[in-house]
ROVOTI-304717 format. One line per field, with one value per atom (N, C-alpha, C, O): residue number from 1; residue in three letters; x negated, y, z; atom name. Coordinates in nm, 3 decimals. Example, Ala and Ser with C-alpha at 12.3 -4.5 7.8 and 13.67 -1.06 7.14 Angstrom:
<rs>
seq <- 1 1 1 1 2 2 2 2
type <- Ala Ala Ala Ala Ser Ser Ser Ser
c1 <- -1.319 -1.230 -1.320 -1.424 -1.285 -1.367 -1.290 -1.341
c2 <- -0.569 -0.450 -0.330 -0.332 -0.225 -0.106 0.003 0.114
c3 <- 0.780 0.780 0.780 0.846 0.708 0.714 0.787 0.804
atom <- N CA C O N CA C O
</rs>
This chain:
<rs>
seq <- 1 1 1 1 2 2 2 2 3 3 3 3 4 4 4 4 5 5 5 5 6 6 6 6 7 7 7 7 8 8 8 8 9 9 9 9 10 10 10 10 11 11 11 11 12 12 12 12 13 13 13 13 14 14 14 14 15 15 15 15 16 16 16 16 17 17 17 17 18 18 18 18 19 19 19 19 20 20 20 20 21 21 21 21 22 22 22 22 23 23 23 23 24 24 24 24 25 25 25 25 26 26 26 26 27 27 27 27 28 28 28 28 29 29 29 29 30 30 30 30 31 31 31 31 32 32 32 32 33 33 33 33 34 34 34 34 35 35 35 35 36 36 36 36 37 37 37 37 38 38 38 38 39 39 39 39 40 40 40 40 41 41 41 41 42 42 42 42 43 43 43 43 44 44 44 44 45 45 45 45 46 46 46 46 47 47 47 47 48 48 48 48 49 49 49 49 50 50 50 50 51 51 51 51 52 52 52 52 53 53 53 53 54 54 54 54 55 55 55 55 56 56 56 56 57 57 57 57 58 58 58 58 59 59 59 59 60 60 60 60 61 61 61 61 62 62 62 62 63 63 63 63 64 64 64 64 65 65 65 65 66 66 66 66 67 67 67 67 68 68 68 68 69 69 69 69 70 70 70 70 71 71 71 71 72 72 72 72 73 73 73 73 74 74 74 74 75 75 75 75 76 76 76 76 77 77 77 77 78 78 78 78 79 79 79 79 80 80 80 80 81 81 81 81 82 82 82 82 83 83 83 83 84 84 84 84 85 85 85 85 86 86 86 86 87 87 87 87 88 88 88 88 89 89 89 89 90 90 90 90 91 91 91 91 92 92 92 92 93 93 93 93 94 94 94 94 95 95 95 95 96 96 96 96 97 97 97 97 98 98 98 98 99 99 99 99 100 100 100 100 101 101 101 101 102 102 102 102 103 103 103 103 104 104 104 104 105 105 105 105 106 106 106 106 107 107 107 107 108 108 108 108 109 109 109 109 110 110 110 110 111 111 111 111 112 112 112 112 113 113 113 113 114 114 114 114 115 115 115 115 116 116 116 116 117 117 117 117 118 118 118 118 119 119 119 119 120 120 120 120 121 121 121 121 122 122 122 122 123 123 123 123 124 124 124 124 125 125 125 125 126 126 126 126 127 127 127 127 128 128 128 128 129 129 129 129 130 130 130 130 131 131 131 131 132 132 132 132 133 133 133 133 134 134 134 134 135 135 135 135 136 136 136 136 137 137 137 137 138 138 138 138 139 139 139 139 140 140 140 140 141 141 141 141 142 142 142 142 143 143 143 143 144 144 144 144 145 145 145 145 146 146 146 146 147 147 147 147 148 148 148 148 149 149 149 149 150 150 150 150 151 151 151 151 152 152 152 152 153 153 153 153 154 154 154 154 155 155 155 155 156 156 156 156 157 157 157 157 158 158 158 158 159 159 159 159 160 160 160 160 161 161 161 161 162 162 162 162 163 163 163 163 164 164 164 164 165 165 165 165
type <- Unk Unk Unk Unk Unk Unk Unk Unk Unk Unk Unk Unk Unk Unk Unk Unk Unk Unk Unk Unk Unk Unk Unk Unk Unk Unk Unk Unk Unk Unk Unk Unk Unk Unk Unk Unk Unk Unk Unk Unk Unk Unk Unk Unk Unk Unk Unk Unk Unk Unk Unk Unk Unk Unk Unk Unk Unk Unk Unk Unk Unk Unk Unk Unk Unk Unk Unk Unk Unk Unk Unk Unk Unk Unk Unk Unk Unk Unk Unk Unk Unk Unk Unk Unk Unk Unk Unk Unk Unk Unk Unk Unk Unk Unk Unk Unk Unk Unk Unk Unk Unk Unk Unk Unk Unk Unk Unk Unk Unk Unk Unk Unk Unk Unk Unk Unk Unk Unk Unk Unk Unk Unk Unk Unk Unk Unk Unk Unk Unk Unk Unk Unk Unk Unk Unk Unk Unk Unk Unk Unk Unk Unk Unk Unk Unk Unk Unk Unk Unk Unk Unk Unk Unk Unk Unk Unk Unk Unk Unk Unk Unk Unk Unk Unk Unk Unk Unk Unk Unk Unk Unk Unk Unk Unk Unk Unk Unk Unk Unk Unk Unk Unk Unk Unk Unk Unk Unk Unk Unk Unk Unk Unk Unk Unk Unk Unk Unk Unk Unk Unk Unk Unk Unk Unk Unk Unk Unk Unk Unk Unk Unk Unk Unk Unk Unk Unk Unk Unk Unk Unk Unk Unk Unk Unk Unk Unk Unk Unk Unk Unk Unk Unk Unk Unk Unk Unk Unk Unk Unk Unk Unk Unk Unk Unk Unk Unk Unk Unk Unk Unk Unk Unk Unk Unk Unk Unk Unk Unk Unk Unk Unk Unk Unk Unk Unk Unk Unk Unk Unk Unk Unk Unk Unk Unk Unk Unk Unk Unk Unk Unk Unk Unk Unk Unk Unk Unk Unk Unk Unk Unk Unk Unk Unk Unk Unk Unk Unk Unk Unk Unk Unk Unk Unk Unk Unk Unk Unk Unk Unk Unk Unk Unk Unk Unk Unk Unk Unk Unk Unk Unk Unk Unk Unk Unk Unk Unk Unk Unk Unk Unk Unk Unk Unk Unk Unk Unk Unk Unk Unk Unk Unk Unk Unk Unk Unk Unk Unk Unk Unk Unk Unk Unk Unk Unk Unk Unk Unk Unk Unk Unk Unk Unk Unk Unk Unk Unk Unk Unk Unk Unk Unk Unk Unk Unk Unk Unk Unk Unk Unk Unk Unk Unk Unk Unk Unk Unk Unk Unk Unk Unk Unk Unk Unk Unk Unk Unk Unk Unk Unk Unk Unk Unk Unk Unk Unk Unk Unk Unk Unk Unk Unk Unk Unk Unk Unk Unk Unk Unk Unk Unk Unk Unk Unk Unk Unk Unk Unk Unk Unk Unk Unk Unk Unk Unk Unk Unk Unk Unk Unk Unk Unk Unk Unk Unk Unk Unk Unk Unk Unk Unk Unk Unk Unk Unk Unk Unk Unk Unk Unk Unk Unk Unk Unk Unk Unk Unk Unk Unk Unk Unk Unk Unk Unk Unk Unk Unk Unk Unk Unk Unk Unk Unk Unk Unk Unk Unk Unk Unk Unk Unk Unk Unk Unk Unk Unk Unk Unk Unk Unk Unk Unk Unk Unk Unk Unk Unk Unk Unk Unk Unk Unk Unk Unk Unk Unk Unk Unk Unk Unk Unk Unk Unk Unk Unk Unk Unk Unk Unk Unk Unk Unk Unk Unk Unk Unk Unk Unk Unk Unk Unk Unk Unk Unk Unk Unk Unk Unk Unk Unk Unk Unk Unk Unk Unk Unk Unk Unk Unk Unk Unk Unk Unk Unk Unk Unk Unk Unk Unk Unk Unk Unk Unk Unk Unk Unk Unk Unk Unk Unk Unk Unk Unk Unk Unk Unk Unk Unk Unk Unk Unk Unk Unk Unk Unk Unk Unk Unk Unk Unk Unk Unk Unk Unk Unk Unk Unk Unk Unk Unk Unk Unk Unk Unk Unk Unk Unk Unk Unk Unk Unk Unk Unk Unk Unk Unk Unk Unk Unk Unk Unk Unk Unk Unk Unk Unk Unk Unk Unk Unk Unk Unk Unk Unk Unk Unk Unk Unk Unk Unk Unk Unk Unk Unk Unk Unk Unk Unk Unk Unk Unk
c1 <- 5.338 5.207 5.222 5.302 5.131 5.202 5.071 4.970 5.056 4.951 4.876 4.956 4.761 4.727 4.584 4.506 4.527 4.512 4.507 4.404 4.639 4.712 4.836 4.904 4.843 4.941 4.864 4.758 4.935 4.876 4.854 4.787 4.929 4.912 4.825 4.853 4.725 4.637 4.531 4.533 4.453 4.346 4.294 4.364 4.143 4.072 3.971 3.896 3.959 3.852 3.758 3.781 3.598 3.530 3.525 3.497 3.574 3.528 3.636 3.621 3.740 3.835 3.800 3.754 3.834 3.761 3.875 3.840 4.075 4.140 4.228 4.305 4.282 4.364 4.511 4.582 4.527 4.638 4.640 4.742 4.478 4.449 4.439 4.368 4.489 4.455 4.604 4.707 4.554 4.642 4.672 4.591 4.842 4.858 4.797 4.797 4.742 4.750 4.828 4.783 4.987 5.058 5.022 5.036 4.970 4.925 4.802 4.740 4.757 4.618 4.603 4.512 4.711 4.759 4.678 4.728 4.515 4.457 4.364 4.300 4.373 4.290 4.453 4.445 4.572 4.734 4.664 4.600 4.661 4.643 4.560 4.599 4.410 4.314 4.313 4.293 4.340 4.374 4.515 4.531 4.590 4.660 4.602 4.611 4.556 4.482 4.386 4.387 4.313 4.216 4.311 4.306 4.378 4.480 4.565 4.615 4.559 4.683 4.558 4.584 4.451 4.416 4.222 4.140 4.171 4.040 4.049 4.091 3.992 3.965 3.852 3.738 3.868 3.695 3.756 3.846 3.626 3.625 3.796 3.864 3.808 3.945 4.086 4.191 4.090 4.211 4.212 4.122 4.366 4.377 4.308 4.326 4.265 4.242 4.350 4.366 4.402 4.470 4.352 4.236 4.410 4.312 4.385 4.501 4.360 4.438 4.385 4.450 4.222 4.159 4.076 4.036 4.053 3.927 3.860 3.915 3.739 3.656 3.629 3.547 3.638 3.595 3.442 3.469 3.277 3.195 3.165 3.190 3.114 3.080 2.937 2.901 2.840 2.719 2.683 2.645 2.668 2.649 2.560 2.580 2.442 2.322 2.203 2.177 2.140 2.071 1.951 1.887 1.983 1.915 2.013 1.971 2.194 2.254 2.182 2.097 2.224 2.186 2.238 2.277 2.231 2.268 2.133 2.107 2.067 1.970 2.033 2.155 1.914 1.963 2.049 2.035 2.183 2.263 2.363 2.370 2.402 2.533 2.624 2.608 2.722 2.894 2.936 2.908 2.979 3.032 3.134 3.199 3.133 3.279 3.355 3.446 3.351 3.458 3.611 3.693 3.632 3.752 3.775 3.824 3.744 3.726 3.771 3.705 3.903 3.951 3.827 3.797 3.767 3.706 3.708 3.802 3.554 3.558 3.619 3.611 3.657 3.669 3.570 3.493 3.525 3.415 3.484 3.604 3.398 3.356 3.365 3.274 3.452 3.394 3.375 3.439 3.287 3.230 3.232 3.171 3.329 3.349 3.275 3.273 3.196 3.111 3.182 3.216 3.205 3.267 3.148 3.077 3.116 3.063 2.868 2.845 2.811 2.643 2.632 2.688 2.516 2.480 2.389 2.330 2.389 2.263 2.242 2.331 2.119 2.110 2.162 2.192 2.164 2.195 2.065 1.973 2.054 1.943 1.965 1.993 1.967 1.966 1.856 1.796 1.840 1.711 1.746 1.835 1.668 1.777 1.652 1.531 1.779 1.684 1.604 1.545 1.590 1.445 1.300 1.189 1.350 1.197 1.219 1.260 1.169 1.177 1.133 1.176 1.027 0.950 0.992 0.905 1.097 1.193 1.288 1.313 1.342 1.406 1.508 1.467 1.626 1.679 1.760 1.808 1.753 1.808 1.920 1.900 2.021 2.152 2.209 2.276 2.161 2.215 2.397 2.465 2.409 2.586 2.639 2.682 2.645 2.721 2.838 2.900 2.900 3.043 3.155 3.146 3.230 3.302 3.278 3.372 3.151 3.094 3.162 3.125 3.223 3.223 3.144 3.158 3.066 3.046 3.041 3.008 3.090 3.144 3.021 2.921 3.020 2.930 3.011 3.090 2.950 3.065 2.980 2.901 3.036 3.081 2.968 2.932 2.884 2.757 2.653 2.558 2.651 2.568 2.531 2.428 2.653 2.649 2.577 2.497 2.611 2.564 2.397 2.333 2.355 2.223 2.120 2.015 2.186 2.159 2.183 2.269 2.118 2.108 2.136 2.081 2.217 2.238 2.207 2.200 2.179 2.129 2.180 2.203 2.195 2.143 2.056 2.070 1.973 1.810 1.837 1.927 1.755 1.734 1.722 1.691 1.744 1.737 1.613 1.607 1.537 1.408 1.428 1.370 1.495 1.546 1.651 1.707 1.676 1.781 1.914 1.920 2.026 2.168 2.252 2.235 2.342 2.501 2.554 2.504 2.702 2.753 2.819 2.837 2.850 2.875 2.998 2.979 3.056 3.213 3.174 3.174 3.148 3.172 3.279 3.315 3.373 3.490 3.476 3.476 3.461 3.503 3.652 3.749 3.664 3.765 3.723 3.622 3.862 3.819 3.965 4.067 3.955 4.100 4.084 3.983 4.134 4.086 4.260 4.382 4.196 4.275 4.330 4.378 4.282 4.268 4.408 4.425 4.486 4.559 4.523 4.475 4.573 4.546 4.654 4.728 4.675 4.772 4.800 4.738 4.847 4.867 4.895 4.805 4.966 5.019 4.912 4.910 4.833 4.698 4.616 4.592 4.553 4.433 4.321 4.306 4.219 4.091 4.030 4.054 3.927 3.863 3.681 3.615 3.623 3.463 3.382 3.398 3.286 3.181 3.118 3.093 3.081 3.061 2.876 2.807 2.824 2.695 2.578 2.460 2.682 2.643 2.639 2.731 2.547 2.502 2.648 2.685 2.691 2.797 2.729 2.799
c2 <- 0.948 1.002 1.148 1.225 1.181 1.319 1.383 1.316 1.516 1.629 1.654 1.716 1.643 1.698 1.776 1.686 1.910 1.987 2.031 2.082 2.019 2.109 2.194 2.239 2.201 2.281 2.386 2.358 2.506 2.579 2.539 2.582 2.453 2.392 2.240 2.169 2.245 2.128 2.236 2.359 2.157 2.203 2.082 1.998 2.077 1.974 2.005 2.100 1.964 1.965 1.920 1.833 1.896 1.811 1.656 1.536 1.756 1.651 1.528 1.450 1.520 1.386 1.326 1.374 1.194 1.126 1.000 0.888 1.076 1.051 1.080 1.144 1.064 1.151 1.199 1.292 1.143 1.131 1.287 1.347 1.337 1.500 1.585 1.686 1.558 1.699 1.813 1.783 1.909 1.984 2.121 2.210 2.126 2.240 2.380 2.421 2.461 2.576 2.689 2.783 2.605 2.675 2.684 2.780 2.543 2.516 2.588 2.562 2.675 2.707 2.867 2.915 2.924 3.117 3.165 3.261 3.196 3.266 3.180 3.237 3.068 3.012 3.022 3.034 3.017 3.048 3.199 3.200 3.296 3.472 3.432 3.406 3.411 3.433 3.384 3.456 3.239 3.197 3.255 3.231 3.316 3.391 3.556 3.616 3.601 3.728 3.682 3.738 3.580 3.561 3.498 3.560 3.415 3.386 3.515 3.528 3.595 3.740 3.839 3.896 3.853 3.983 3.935 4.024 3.782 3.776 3.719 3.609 3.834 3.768 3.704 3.707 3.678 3.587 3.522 3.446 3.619 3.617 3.670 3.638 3.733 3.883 3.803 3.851 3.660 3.606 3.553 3.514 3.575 3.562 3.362 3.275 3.354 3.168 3.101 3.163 3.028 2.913 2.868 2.850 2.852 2.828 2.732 2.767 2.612 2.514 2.445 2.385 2.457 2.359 2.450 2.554 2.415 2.474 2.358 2.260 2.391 2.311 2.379 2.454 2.416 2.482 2.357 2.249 2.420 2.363 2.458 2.578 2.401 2.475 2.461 2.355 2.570 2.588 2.593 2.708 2.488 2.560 2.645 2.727 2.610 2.714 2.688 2.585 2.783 2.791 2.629 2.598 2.574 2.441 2.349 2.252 2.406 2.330 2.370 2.459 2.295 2.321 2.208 2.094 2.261 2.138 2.248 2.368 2.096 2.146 2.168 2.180 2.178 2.206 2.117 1.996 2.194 2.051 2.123 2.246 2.079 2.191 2.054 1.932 2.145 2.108 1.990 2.022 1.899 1.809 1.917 2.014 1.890 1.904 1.842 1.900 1.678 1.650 1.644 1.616 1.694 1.717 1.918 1.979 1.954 2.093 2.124 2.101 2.183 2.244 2.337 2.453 2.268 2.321 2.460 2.519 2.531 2.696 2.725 2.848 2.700 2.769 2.789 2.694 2.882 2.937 2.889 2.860 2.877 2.818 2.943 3.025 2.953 3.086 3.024 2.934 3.088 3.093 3.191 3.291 3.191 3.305 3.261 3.142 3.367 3.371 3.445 3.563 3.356 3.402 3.376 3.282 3.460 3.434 3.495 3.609 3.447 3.489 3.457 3.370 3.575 3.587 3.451 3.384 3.426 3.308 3.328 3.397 3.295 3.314 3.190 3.075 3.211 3.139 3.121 3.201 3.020 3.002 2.978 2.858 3.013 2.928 2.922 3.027 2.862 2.826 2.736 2.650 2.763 2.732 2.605 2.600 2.491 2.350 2.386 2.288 2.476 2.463 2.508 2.495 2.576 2.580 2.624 2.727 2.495 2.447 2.566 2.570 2.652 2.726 2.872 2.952 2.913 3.035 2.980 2.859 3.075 3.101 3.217 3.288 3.242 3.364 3.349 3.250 3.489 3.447 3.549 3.671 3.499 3.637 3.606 3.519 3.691 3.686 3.742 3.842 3.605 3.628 3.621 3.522 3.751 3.831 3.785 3.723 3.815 3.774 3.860 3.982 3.799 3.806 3.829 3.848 3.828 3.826 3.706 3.592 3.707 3.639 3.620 3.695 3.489 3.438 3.384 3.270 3.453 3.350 3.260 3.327 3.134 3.046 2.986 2.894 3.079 3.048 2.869 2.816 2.822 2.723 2.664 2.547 2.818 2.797 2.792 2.721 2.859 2.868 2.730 2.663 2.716 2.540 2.450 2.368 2.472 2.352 2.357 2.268 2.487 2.513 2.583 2.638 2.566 2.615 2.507 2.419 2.519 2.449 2.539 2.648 2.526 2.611 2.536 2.414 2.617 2.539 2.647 2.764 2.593 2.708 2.624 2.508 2.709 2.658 2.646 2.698 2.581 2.615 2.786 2.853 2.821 2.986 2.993 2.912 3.067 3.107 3.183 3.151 3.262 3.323 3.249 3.152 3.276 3.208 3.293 3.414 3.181 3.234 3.164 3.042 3.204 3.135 3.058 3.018 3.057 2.989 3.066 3.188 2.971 3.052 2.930 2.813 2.975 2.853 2.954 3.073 2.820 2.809 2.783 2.666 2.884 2.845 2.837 2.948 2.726 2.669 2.697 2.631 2.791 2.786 2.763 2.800 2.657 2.612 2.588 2.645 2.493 2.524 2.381 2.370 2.238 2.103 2.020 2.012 1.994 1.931 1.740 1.669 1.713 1.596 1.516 1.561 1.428 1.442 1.265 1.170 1.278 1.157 1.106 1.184 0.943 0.925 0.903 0.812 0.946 0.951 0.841 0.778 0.806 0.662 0.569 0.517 0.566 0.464 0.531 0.652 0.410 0.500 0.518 0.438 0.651 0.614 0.732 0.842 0.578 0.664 0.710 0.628 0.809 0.816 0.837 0.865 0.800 0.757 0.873 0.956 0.889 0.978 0.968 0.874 1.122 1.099 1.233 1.244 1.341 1.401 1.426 1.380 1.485 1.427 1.553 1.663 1.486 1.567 1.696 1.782
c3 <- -9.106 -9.072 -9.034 -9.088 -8.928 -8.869 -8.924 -8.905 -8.996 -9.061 -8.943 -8.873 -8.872 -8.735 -8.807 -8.837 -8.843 -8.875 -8.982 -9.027 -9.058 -9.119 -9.117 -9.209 -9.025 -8.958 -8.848 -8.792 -8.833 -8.722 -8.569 -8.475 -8.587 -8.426 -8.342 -8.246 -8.430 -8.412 -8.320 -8.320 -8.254 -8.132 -8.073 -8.017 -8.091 -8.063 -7.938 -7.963 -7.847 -7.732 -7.732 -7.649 -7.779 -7.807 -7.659 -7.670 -7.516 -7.442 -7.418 -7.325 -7.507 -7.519 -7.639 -7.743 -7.602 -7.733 -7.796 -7.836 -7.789 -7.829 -7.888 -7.816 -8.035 -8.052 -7.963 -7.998 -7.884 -7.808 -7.722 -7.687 -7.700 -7.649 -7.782 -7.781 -7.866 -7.964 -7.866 -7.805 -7.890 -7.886 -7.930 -7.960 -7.930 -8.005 -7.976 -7.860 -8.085 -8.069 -7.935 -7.870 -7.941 -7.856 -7.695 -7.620 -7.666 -7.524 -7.499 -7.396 -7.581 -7.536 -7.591 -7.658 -7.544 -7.573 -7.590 -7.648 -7.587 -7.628 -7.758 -7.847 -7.743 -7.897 -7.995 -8.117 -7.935 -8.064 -8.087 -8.192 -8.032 -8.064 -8.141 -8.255 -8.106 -8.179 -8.332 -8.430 -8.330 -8.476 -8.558 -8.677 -8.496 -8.575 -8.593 -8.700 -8.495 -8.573 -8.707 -8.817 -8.673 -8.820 -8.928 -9.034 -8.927 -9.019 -9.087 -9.198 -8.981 -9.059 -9.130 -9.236 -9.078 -9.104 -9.120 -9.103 -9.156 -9.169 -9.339 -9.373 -9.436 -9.560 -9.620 -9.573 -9.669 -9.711 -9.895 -9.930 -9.988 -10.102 -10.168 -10.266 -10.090 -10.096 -10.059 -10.102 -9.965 -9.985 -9.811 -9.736 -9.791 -9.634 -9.620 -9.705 -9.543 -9.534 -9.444 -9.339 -9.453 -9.329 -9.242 -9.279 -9.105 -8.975 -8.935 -8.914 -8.914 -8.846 -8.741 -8.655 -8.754 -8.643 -8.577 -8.629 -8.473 -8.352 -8.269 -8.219 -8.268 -8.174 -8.077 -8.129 -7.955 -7.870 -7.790 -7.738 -7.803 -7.729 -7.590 -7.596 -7.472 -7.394 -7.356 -7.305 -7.378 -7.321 -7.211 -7.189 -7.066 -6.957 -6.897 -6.807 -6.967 -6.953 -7.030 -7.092 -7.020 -7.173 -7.237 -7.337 -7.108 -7.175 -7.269 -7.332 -7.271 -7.375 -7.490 -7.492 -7.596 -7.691 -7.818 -7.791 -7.950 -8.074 -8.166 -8.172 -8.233 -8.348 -8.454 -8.467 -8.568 -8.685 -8.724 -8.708 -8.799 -8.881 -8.985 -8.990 -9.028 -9.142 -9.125 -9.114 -9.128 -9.070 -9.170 -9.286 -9.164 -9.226 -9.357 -9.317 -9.457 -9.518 -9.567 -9.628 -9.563 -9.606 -9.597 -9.684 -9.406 -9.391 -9.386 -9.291 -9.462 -9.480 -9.624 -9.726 -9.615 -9.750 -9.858 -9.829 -9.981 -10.022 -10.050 -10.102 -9.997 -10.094 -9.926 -9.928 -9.829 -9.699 -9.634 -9.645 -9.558 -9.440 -9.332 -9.339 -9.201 -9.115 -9.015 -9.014 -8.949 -8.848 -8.684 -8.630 -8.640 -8.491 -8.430 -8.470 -8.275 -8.209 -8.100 -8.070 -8.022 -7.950 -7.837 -7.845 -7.715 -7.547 -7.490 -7.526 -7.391 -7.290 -7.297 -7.336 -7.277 -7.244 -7.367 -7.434 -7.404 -7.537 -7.576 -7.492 -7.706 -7.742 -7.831 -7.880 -7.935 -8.021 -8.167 -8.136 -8.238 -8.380 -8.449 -8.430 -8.527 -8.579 -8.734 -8.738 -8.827 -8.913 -9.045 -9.067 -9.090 -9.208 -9.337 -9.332 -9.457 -9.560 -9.565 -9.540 -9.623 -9.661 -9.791 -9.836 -9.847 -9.935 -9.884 -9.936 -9.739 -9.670 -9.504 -9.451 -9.452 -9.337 -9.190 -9.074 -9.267 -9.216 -9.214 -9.180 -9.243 -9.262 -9.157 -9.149 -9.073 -8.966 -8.919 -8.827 -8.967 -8.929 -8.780 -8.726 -8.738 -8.616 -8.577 -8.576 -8.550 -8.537 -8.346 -8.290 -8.317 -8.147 -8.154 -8.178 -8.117 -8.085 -7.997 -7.938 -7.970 -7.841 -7.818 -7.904 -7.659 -7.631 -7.731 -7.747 -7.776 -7.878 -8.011 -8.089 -8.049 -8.174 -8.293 -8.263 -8.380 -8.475 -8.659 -8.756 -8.646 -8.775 -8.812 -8.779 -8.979 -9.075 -9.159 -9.187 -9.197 -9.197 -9.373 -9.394 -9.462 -9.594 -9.607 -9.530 -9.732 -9.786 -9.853 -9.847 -9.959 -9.971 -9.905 -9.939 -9.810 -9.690 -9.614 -9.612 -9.557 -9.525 -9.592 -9.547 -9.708 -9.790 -9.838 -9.893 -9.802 -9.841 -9.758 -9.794 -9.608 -9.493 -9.370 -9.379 -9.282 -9.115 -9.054 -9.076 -8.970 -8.827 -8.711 -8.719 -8.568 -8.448 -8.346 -8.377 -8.219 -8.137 -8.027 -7.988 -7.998 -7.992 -7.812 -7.746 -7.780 -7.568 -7.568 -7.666 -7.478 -7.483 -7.386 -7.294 -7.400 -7.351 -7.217 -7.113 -7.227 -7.075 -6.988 -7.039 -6.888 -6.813 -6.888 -6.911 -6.920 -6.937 -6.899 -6.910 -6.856 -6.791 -6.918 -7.024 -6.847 -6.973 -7.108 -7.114 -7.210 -7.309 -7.427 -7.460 -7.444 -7.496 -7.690 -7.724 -7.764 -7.930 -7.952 -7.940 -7.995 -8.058 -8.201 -8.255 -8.288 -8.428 -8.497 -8.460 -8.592 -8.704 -8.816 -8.876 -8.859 -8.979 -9.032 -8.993 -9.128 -9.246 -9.258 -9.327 -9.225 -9.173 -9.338 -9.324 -9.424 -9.542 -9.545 -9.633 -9.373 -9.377 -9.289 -9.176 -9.325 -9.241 -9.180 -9.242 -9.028 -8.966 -8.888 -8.828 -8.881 -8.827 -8.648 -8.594 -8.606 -8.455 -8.421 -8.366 -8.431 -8.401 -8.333 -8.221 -8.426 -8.410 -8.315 -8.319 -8.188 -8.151 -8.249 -8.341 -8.226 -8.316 -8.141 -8.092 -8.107 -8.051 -8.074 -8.137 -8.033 -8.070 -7.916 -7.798 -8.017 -7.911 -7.887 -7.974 -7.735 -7.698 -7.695 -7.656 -7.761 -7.771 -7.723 -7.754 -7.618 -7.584 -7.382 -7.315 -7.328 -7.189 -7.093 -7.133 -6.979 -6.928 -6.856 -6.804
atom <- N CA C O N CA C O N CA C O N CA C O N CA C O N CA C O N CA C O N CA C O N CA C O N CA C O N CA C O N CA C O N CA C O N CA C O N CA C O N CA C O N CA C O N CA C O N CA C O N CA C O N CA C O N CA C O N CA C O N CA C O N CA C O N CA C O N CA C O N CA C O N CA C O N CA C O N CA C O N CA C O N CA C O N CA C O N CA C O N CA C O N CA C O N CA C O N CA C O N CA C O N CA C O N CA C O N CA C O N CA C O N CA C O N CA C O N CA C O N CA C O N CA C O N CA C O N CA C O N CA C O N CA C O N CA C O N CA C O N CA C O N CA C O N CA C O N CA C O N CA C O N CA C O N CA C O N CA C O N CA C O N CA C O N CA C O N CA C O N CA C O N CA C O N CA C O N CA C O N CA C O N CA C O N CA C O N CA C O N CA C O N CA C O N CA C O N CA C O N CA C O N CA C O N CA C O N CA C O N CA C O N CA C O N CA C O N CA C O N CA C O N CA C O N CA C O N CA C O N CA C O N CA C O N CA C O N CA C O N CA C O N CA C O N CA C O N CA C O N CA C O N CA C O N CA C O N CA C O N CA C O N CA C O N CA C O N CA C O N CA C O N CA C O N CA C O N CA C O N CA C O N CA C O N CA C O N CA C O N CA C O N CA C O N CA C O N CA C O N CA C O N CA C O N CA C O N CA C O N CA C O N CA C O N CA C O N CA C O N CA C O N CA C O N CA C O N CA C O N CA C O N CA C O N CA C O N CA C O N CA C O N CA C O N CA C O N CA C O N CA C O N CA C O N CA C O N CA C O N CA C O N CA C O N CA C O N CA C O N CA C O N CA C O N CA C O N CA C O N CA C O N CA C O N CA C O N CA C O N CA C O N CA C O N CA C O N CA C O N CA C O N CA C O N CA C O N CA C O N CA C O N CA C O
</rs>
């Protein structure tokens, strides 16, 4: 069974829907830099974290969008944060805690802006990013995370695709 994000060199594309496209870190030189700058030098609760996985999404204009939802964790090394780097046209972030629906914070994340989305937060918080009200170009979510799950290659596993091209 081969570790595919636990190691530094796992990289996931959301728009393939086989494992046969994960790919390494190495093939993709500026998501290898970036996850090794946060791996060397990003602490969270005073201790360096392992980065092994990335999702990169792409926004094409401000009618993309994902609602409220908090991140799965079960393939997420417990007690790790969640970071989101922000390329491209600004958008905003939304998030609101599940004990009241009607509270709304909103953090505009600028091109190269990164945030961290801790462990508690997730779990007691929704994040979204909403249609954007003004016209905006595009804008690419890069996802780091610290991924404890290992899967076997060998096998296909493919998913169903449930978002519009």
């Amino acid at each position: 069974m081969q570790r595919v994000g636990t190691t530094p060199d796992s990289f996931y594309l959301p728009d393939y829907f086989d494992l046969r496209f994960y790919r390494p870190f190495a093939r993709v030189p500026f998501i290898a830099q970036l996850a090794e700058e946060l791996r060397s030098n990003f602490r969270w609760n005073g201790q360096l974290w392992n980065i092994n996985h990335a999702i990169c999404t792409h926004y094409k204009d401000g009618s993309d969008n994902i609602g409220f939802h908090d991140d799965k964790i079960r393939n997420i090394t417990p007690g790790s944060p969640i970071l989101i780097f922000s390329l491209g046209n600004s958008r905003d972030l939304q998030l609101k805690p599940n004990s009241d629906a009607n509270k709304v914070v909103t953090v505009s994340m600028q091109s190269g802006s990164l945030f961290v989305l801790g462990a508690q937060t997730n779990a007691s918080w929704k994040h979204a990013i909403p249609v954007a009200k003004d016209t905006v170009g595009s804008r690419i979510s890069i996802i780091f995370r610290d991924i404890k799950t290992e899967i076997d290659t060998t096998k296909p596993v493919y998913f169903k695709k449930i978002w519009r091209d």
